[in-house]
C-alpha positions as CSV (number, residue, x, y, z in Angstrom):
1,X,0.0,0.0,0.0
2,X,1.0,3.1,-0.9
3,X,1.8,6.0,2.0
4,X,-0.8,8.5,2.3
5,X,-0.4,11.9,1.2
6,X,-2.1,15.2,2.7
7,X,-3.6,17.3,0.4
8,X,-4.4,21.2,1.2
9,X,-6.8,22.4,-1.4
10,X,-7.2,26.3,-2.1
11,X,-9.2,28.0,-5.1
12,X,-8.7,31.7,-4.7
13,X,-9.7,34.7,-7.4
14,X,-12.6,34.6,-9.6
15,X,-15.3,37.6,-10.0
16,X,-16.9,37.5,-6.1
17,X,-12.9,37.1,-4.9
18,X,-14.2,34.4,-2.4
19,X,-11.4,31.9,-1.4
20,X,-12.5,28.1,-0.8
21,X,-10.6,25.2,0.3
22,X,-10.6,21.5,1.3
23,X,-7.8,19.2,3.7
24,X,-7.7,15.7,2.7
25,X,-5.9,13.0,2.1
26,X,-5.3,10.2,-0.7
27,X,-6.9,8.0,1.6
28,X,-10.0,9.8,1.0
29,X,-9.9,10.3,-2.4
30,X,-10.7,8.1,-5.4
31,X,-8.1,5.6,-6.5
32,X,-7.0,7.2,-9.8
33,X,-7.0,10.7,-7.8
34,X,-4.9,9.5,-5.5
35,X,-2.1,8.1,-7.7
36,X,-2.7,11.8,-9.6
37,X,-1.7,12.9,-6.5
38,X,1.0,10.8,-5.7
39,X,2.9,11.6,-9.4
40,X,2.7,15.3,-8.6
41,X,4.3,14.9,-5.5
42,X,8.2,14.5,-6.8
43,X,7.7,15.9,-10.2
44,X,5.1,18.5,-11.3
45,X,6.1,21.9,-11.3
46,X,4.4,24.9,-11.3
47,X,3.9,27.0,-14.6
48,X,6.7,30.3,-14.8
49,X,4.9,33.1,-13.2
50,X,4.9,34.5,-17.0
51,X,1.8,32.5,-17.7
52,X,-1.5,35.4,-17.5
53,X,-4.3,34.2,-15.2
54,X,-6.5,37.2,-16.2
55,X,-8.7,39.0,-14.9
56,X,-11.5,37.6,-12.6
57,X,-9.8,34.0,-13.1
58,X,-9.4,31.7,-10.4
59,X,-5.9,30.5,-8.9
60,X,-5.9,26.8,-7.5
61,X,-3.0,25.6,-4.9
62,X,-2.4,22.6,-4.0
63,X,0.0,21.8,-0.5
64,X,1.0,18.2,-0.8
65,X,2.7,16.0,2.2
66,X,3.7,12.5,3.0
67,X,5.5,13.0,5.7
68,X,9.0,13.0,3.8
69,X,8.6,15.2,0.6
70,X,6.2,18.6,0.5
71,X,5.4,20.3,-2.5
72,X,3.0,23.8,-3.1
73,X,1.8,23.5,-6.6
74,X,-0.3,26.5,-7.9
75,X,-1.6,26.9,-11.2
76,X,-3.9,30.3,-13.0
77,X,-7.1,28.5,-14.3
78,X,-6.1,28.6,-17.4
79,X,-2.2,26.6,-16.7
80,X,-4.0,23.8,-14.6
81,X,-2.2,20.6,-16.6
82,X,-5.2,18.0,-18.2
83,X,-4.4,15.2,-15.8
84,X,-5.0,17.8,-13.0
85,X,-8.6,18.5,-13.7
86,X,-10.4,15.8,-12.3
87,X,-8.5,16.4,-9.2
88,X,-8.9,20.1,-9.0
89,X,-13.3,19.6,-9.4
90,X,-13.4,16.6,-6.8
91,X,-11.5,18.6,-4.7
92,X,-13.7,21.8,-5.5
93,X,-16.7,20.0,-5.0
94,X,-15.5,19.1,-1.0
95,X,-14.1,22.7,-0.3
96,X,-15.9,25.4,1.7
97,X,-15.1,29.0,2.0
98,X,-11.8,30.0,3.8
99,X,-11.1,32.8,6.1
């Protein structure tokens, strides 16, 4: 079995400016969103801060840990990589606004 990873969840930006977010972990998660999870862990890097999120756009983070290896991801809505996207709407669809 594979270890479990934490996963910190923040969707910030858009029109209303209202920042959500979700704490989980892979344990929680689907099967094929936790191994998504697991392969961004050592290698996916963010996009160069040259990439335009635009205006009224959101900005998703992602705060990965298991235990040996954290990672902050954070992509503009329109830089979120394919094989992110189901992750980033389950993890939407669990978040609640944030302070």
């Amino acid at each position: 079995m594979s270890a479990v990873v934490r996963v910190g969840f923040r969707r910030s930006g858009g029109l209303a400016g209202i920042t959500i977010g979700a704490d989980t972990d892979t344990s929680q998660l689907p099967a094929a969103l936790g191994e998504t999870v697991r392969a961004l862990l050592p290698g996916h890097d963010s996009p160069p801060p040259s990439v335009p999120g635009g205006p009224d756009r959101f900005t998703y983070e992602l705060r990965l840990d298991d235990g040996k290896q954290r990672r902050i991801l954070q992509w503009p809505e329109t830089a979120v990589p394919d094989e992110v996207r189901p992750l980033i709407a389950e993890l939407t669809t669990r978040s609640r606004p944030t302070p």
